[in-house]
C-alpha positions as a LaTeX table, in Angstrom:
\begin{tabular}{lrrr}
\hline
Residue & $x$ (\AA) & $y$ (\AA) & $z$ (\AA) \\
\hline
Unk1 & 0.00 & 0.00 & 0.00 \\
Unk2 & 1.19 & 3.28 & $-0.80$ \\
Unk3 & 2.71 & 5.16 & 2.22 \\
Unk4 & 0.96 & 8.66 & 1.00 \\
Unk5 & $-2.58$ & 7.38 & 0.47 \\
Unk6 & $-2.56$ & 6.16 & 4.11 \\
Unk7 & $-1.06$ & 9.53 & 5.47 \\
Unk8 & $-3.56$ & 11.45 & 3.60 \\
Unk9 & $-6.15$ & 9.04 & 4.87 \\
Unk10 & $-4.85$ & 9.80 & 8.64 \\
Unk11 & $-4.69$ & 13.89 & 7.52 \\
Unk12 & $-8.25$ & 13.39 & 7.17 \\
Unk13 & $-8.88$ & 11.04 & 10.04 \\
Unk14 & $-6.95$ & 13.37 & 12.59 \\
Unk15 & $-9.39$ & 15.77 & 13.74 \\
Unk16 & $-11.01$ & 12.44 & 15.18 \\
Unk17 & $-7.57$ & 11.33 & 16.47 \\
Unk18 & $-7.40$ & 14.58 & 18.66 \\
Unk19 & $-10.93$ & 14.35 & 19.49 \\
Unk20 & $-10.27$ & 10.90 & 20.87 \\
Unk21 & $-6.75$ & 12.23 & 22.68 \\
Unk22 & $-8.63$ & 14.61 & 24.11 \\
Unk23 & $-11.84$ & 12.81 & 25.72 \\
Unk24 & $-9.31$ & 10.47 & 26.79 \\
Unk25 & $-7.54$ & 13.03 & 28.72 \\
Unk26 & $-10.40$ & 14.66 & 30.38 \\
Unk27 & $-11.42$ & 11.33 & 31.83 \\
Unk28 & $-8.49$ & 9.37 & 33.40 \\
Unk29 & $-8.91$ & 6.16 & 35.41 \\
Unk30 & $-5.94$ & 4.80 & 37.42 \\
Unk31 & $-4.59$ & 1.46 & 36.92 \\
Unk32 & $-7.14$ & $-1.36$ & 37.20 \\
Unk33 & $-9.87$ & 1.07 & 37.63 \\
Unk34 & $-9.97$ & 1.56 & 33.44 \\
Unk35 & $-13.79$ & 0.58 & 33.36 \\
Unk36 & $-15.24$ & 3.67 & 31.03 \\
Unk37 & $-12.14$ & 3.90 & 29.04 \\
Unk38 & $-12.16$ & 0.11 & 28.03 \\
Unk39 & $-15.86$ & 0.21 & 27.44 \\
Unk40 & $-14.83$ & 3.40 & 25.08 \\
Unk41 & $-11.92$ & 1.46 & 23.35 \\
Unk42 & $-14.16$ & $-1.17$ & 22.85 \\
Unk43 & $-17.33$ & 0.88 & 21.27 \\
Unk44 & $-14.57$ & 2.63 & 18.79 \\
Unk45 & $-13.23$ & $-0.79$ & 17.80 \\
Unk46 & $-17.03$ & $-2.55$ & 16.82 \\
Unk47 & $-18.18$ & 1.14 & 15.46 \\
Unk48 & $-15.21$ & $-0.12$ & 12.93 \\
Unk49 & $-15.71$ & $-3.09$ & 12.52 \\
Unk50 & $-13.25$ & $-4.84$ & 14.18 \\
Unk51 & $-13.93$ & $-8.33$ & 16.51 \\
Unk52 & $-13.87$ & $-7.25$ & 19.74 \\
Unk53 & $-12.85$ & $-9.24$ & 23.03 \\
Unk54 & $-13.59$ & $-7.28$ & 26.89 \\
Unk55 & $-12.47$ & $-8.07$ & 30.09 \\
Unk56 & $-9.12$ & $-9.39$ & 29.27 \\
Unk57 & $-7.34$ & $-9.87$ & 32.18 \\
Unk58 & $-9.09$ & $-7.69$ & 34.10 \\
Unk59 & $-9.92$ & $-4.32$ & 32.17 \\
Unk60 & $-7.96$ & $-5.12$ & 29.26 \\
Unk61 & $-9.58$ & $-4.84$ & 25.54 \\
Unk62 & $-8.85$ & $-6.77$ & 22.55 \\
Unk63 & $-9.29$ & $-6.12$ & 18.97 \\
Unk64 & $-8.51$ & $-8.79$ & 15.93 \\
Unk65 & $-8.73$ & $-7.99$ & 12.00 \\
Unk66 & $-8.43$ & $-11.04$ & 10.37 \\
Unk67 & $-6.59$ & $-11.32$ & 7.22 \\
Unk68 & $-7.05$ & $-13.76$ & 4.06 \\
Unk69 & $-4.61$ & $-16.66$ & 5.47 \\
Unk70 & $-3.87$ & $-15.37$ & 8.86 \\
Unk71 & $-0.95$ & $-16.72$ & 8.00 \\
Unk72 & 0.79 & $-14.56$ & 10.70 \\
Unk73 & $-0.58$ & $-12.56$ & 13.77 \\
Unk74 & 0.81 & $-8.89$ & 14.15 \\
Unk75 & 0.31 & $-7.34$ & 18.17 \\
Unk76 & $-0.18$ & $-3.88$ & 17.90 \\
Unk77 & $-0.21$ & $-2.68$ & 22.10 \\
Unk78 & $-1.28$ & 0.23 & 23.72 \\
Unk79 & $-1.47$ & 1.15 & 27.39 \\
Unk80 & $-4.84$ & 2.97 & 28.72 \\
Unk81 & $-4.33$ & 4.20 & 32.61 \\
Unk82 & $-3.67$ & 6.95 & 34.04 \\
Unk83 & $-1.30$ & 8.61 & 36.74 \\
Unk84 & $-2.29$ & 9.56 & 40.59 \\
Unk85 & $-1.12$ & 13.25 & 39.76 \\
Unk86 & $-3.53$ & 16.37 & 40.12 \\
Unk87 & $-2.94$ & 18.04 & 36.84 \\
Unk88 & $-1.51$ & 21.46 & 36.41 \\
Unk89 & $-1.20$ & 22.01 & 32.66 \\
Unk90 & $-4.43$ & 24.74 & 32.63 \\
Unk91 & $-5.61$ & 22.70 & 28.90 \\
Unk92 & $-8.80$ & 23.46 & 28.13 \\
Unk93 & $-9.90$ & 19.79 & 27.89 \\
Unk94 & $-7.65$ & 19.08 & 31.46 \\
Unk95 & $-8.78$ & 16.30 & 33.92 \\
Unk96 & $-12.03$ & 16.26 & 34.90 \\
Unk97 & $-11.13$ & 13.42 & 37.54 \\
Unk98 & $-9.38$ & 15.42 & 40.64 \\
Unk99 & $-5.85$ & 13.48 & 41.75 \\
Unk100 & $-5.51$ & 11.54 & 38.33 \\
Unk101 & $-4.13$ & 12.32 & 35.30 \\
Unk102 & $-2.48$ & 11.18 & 32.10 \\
Unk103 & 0.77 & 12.43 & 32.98 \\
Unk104 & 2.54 & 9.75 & 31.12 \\
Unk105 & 0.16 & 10.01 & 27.82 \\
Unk106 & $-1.37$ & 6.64 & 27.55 \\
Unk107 & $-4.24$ & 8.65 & 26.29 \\
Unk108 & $-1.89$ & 9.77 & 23.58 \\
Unk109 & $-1.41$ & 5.58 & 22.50 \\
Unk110 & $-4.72$ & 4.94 & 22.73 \\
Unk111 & $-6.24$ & 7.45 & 20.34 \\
Unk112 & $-2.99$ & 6.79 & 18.08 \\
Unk113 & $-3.64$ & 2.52 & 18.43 \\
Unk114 & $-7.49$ & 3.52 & 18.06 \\
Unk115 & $-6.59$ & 5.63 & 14.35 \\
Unk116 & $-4.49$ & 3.10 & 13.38 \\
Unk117 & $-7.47$ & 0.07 & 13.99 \\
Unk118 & $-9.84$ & 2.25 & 11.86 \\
Unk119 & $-7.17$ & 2.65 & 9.16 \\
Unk120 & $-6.29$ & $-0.58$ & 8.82 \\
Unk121 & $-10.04$ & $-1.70$ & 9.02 \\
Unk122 & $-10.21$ & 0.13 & 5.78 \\
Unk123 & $-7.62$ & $-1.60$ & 4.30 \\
Unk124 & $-8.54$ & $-5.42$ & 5.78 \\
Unk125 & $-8.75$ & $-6.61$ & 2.02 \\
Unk126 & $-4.80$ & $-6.03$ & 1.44 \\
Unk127 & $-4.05$ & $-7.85$ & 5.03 \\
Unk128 & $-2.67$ & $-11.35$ & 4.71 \\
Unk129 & $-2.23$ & $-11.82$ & 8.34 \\
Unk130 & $-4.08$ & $-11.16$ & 11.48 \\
Unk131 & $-4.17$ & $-7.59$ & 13.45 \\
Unk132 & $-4.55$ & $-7.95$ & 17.34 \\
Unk133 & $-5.04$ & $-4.70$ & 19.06 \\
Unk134 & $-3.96$ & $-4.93$ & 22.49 \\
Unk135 & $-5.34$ & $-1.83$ & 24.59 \\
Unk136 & $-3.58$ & $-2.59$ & 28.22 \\
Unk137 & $-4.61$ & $-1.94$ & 31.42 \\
Unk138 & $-2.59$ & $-0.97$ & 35.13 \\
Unk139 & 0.82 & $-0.40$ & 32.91 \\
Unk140 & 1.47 & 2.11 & 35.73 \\
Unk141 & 0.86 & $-0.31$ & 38.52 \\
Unk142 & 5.18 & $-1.75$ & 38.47 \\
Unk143 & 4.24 & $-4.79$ & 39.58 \\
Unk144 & 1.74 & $-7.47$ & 38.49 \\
Unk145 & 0.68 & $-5.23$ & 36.07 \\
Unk146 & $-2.07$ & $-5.59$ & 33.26 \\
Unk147 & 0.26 & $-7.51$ & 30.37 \\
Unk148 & 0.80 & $-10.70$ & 32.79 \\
Unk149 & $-2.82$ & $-10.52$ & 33.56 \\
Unk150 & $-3.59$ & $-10.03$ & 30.04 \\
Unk151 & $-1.69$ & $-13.11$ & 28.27 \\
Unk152 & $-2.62$ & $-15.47$ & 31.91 \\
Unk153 & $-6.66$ & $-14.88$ & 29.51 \\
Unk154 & $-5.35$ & $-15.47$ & 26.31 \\
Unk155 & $-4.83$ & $-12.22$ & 25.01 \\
Unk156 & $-2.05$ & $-13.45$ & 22.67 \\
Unk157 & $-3.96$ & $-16.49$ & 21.28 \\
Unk158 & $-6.91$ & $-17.87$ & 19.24 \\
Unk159 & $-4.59$ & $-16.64$ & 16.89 \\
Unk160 & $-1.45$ & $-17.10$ & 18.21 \\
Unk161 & 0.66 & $-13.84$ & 18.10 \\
Unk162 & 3.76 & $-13.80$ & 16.60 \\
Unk163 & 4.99 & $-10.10$ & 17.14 \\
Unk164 & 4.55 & $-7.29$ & 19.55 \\
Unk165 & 4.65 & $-4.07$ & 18.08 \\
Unk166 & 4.60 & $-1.03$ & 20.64 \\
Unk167 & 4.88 & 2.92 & 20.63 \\
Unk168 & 5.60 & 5.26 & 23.88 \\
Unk169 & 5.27 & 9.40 & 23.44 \\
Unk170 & 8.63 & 10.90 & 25.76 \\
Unk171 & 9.09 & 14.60 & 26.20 \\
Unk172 & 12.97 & 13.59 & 26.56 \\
Unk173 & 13.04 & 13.76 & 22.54 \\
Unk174 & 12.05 & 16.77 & 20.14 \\
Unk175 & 8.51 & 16.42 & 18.01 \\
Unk176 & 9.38 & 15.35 & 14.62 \\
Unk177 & 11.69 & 12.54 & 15.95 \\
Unk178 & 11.14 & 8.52 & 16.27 \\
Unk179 & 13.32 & 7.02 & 18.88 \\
Unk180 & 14.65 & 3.63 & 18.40 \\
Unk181 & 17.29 & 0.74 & 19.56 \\
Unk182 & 17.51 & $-3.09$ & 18.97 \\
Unk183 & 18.78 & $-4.83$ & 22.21 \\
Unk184 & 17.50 & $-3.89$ & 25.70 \\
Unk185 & 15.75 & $-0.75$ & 25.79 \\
Unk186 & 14.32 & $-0.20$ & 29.35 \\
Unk187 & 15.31 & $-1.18$ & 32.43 \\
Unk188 & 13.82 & $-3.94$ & 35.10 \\
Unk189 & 12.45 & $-1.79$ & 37.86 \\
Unk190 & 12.57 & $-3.55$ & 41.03 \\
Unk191 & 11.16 & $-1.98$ & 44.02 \\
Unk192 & 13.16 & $-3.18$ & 47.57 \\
Unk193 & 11.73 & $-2.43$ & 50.56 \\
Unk194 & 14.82 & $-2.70$ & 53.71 \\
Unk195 & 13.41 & $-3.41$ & 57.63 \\
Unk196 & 15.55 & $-2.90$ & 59.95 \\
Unk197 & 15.10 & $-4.24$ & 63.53 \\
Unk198 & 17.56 & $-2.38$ & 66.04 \\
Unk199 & 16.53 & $-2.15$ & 70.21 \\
Unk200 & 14.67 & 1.32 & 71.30 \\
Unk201 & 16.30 & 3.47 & 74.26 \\
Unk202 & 16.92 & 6.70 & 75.37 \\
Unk203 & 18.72 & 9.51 & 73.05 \\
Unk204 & 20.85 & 9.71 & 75.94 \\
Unk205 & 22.36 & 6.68 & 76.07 \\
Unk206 & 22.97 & 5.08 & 72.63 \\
Unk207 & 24.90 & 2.42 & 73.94 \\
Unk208 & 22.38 & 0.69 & 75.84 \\
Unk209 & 19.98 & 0.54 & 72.56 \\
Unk210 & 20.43 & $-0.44$ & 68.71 \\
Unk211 & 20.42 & 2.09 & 66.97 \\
Unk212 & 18.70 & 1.14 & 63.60 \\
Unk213 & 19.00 & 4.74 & 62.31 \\
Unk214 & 22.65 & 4.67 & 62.49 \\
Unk215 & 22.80 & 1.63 & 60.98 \\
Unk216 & 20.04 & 2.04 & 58.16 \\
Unk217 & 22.40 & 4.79 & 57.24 \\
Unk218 & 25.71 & 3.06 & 57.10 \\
Unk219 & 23.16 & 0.63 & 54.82 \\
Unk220 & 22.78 & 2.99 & 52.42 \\
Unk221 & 26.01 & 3.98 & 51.96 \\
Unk222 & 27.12 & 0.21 & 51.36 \\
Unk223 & 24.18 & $-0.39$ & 49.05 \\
Unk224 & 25.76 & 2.53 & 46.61 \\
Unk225 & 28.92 & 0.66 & 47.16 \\
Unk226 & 27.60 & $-2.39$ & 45.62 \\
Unk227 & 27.39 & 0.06 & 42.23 \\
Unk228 & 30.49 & 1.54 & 42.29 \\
Unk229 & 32.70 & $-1.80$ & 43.62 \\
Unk230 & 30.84 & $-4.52$ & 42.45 \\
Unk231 & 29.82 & $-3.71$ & 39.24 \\
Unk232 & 31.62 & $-2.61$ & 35.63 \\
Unk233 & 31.32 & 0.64 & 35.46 \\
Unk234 & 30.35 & 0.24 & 31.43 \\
Unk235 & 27.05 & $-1.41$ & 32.95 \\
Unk236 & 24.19 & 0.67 & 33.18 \\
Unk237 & 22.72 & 0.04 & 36.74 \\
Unk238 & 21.36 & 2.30 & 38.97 \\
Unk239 & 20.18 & 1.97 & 42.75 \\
Unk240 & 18.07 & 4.92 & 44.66 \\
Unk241 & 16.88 & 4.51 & 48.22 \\
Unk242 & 13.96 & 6.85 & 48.02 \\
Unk243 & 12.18 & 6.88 & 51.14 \\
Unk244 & 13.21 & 6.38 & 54.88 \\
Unk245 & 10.97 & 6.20 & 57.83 \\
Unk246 & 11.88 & 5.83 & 61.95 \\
Unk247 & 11.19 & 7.05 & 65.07 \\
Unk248 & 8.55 & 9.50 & 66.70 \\
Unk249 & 10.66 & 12.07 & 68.92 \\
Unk250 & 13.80 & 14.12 & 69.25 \\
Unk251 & 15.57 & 11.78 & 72.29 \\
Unk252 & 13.78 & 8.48 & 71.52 \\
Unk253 & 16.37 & 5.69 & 69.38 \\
Unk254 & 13.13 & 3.60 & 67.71 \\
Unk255 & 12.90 & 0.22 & 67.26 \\
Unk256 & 12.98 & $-0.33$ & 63.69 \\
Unk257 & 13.70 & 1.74 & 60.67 \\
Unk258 & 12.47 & 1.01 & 57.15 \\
Unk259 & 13.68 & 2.23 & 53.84 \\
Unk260 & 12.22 & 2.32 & 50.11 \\
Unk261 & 13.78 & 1.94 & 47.27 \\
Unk262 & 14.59 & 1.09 & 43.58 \\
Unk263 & 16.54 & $-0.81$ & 41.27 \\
Unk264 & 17.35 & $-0.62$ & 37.90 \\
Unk265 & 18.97 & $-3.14$ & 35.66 \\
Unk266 & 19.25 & $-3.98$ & 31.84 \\
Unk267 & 20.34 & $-7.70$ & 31.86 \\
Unk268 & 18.29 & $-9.93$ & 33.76 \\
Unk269 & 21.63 & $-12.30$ & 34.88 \\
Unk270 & 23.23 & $-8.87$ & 36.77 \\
Unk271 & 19.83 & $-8.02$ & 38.01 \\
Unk272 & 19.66 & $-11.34$ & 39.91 \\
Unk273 & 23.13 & $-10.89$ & 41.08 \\
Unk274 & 22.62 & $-7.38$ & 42.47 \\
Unk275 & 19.46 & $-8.45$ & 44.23 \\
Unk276 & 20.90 & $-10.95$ & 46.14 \\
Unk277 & 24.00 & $-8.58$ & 46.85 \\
Unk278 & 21.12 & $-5.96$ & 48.08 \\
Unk279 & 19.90 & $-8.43$ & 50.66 \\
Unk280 & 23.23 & $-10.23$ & 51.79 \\
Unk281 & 24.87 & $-6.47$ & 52.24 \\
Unk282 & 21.80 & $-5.13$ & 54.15 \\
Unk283 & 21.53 & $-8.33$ & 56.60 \\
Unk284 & 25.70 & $-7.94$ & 56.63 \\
Unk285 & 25.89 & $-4.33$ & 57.72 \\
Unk286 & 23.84 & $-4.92$ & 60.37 \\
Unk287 & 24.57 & $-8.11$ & 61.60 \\
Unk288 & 28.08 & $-6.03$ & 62.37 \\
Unk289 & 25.99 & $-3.38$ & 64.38 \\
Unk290 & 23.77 & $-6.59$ & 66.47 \\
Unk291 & 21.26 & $-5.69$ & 64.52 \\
Unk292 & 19.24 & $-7.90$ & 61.92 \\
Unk293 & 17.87 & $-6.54$ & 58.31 \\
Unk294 & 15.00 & $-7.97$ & 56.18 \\
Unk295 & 14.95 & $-7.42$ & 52.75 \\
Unk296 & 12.15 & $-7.66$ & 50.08 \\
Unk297 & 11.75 & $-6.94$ & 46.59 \\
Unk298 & 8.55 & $-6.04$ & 44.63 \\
Unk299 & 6.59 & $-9.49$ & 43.16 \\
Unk300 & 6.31 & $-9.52$ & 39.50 \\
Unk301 & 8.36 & $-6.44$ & 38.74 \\
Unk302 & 8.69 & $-6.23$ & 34.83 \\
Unk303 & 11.06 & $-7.87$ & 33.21 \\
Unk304 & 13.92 & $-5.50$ & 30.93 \\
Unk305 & 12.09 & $-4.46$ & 27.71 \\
Unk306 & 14.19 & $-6.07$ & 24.65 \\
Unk307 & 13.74 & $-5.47$ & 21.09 \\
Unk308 & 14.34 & $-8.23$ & 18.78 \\
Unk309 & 17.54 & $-6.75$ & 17.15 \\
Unk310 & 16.53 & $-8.32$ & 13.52 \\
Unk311 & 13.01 & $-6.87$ & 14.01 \\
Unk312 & 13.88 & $-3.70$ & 15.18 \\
Unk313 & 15.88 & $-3.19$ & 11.90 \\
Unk314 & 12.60 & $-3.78$ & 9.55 \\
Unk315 & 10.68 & $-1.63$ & 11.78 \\
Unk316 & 13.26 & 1.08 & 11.55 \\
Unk317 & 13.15 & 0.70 & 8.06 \\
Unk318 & 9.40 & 1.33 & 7.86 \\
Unk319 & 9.83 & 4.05 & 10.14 \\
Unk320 & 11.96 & 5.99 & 8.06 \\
Unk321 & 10.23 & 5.64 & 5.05 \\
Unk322 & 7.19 & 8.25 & 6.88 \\
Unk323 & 8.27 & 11.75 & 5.06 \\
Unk324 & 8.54 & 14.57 & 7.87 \\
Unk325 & 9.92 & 12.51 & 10.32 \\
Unk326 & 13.13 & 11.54 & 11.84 \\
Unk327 & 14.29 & 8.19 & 12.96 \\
Unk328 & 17.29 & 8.46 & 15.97 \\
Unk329 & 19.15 & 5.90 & 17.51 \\
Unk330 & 18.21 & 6.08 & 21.48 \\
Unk331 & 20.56 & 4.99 & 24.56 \\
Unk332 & 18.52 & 2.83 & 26.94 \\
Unk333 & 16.05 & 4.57 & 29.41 \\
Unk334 & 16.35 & 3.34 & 32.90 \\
Unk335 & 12.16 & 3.40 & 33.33 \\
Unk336 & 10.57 & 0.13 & 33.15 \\
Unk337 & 7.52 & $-0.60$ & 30.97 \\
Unk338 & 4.92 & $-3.15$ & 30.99 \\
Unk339 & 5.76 & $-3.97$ & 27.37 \\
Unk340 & 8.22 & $-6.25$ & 28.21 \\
Unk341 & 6.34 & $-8.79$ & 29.12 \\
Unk342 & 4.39 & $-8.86$ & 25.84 \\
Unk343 & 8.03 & $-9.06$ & 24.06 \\
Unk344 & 9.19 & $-11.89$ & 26.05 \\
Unk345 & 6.15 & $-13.87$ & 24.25 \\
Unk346 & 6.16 & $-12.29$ & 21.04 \\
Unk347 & 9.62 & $-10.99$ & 19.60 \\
Unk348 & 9.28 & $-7.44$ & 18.23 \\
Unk349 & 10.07 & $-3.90$ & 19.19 \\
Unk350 & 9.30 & $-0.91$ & 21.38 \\
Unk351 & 9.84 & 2.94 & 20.45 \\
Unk352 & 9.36 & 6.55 & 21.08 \\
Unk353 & 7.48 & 9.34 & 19.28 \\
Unk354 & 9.29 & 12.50 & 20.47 \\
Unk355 & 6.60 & 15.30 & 21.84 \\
Unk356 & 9.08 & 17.78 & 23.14 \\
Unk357 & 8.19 & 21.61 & 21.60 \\
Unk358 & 10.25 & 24.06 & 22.72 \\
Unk359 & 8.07 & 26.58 & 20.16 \\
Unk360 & 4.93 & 25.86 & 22.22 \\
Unk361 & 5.98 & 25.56 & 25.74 \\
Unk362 & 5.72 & 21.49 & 25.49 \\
Unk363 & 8.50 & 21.39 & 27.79 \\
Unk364 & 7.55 & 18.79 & 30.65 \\
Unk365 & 8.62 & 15.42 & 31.15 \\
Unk366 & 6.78 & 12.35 & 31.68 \\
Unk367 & 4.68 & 12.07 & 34.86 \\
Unk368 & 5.22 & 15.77 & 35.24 \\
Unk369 & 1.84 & 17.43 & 36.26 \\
Unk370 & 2.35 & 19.92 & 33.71 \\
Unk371 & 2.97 & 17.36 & 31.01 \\
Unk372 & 1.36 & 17.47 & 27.62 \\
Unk373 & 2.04 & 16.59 & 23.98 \\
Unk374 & 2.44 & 18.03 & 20.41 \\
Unk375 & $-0.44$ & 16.81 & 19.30 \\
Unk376 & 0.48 & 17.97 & 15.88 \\
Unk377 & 2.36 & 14.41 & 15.77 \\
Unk378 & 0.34 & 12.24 & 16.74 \\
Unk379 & $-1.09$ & 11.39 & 13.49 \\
Unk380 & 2.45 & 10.30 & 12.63 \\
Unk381 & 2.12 & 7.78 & 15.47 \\
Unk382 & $-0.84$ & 6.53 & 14.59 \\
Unk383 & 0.76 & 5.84 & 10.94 \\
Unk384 & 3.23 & 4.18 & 11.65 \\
Unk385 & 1.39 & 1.69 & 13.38 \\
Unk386 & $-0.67$ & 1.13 & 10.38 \\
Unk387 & 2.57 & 0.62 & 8.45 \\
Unk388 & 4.67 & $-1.35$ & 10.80 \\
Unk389 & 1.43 & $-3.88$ & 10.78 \\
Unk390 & 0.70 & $-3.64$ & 7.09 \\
Unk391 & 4.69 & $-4.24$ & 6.36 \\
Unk392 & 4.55 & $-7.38$ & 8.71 \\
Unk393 & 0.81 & $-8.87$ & 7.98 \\
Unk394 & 0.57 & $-7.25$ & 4.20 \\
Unk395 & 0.81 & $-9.65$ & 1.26 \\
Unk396 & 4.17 & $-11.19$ & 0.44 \\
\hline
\end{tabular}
């Protein structure tokens, strides 16, 4: 199909496209909560005609185009929840839904997904293979998510998929720009949570107490260690204790202290290692103090988001063929994404439509309260999902 007939036919479609982004944006539902904005999703898909499957794995939506042979299934993902963030942009069409927003502009991929399924609804006659639309749920949530939930009900089979094809807005890159990388791309997040359980006293007399403040913070300080001694340097890893909580008053050592925080990994064999260092340097640290440390890590964190290398070539291919548009090679992003899990099953690729204008005051970054997009682009994101699918499922 030619590339230009299916841009003009999203030139014309994109006052819909916006109207979509926008609704979308005005009503926000936090993860797991998506209840209107899957039973929108699904209304758009049947108003087009596509087969439409509810209640996937919770609030997850499912749409299939079948092709002539179905010879091979093409995912096409999208997530659909929103952030707990009260939003501050002053848009016209803002949050209507106090406390929640779509700081992170999954109501960006679903309008884009959403233009994409009517284009290609259009065009069902020149599909060989199968289109699944996968509209995701709780991508926000870090831990169980809405993908696991999702493929647990099937959501890749009856037809089997055989690539995952995915697309993320990021204010880190200019509007105009694609953003793109075979190999890992984002980062395992794993959440730790450290308990330390010391012996209370009197500020006055440290030595008759353990002190777990004193020790949580000698902790700390070893954790960041395990970076910068344990690990090559040439390996992106990072490791953030975000949150500490102890104690009650000014002369009163507490009990117990407990600290928050994150890891971030890009290969899943270091990732294992450094979790078990996390643990044995904790309970080390303050065995040494006659203290004792617990540590726990976040179930069912995602897994690193990989793009098939081979894939990831076609697709950047496909994306450089859209006129007005550049394709750049990205570094890996230390943010995790519910995506991964989808790749694990179904080899493909994950990339970035760049949102940032300077021009307009689009400035913000992702989960930002003041985040928004360019929504001049969007239309470009919606494309190329129509031509990544149409390249993979079109005749051969």
């Amino acid at each position: 199909m030619n590339t230009e007939v299916l841009r003009k036919e999203l030139e014309e479609y994109n006052e819909e496209l916006i109207k979509m982004r926008r609704y979308l944006h005005e009503n926000p539902e936090l993860s797991y909560q998506e209840i209107n904005t899957a039973k929108y999703v699904a209304d758009k898909l049947r108003s087009f005609g596509v087969e439409v499957r509810e209640h996937v794995g919770g609030t997850g939506v499912v749409g299939l185009i079948r092709g002539k042979t179905g010879r091979i299934t093409i995912g096409l993902r999208a997530d659909m929840d929103a952030l707990p963030v009260e939003e501050q942009t002053g848009l016209p069409f803002a949050s209507k839904n106090k406390g929640v927003m779509h700081a992170c502009g999954h109501d960006s991929h679903t309008a884009m997904l959403l233009a994409a399924a009517y284009i290609l609804s259009k065009h069902r006659d020149e599909l060989d293979g199968n289109i699944k639309f996968l509209f995701q749920p709780a991508e926000e949530d870090g831990g169980r998510g809405g993908a696991l939930p999702m493929i647990e009900d099937g959501a890749l089979e009856n037809p089997h998929v055989d690539h995952v094809f995915g697309l993320h807005v990021l204010g880190d890159f200019p509007a105009g720009t694609f953003a793109i990388r075979g190999g890992a791309i984002m980062a395992a997040p794993d959440g730790f949570k450290i308990t330390v359980h010391g012996k209370g006293g009197h500020g006055s007399a440290p030595a008759d107490a353990i002190d777990p403040i004193y020790i949580g913070s000698n902790i700390i300080n070893a954790l960041y260690g395990v970076r910068s001694r344990f690990i090559d340097q040439r390996k992106p890893v990072t490791i953030s204790v975000c949150s500490v909580h102890s104690g009650t008053k000014d002369n009163i050592i507490p009990d117990n202290l407990e600290m928050l925080g994150t890891l971030r990994t890009l290969d899943e064999d270091l990732r294992a290692f450094i979790k078990k260092k996390i643990g044995d340097t904790a309970a080390g640290v303050a065995e040494a103090f006659g203290a004792r440390a617990e540590t726990e890590f976040i179930e069912n964190a995602y897994p690193v988001t990989y793009n098939d290398p081979k894939i990831t070539e076609e697709v950047r291919s496909v994306l450089e063929s859209i006129k007005g548009m550049k394709v750049i090679e990205t570094e890996p992003l230390m943010g995790g994404e519910d995506v991964s899990r989808f790749l694990q099953k179904a080899p493909g690729t994950y990339y970035f439509l760049g949102t940032r204008n300077e021009k307009k005051g689009i400035i913000y970054p992702n989960h930002s309260p003041r985040f928004t997009v360019d929504e001049d682009y969007l239309k470009y994101g919606a494309l190329s999902h129509v031509l990544v699918a149409m390249h993979f499922a079109g005749k051969k």
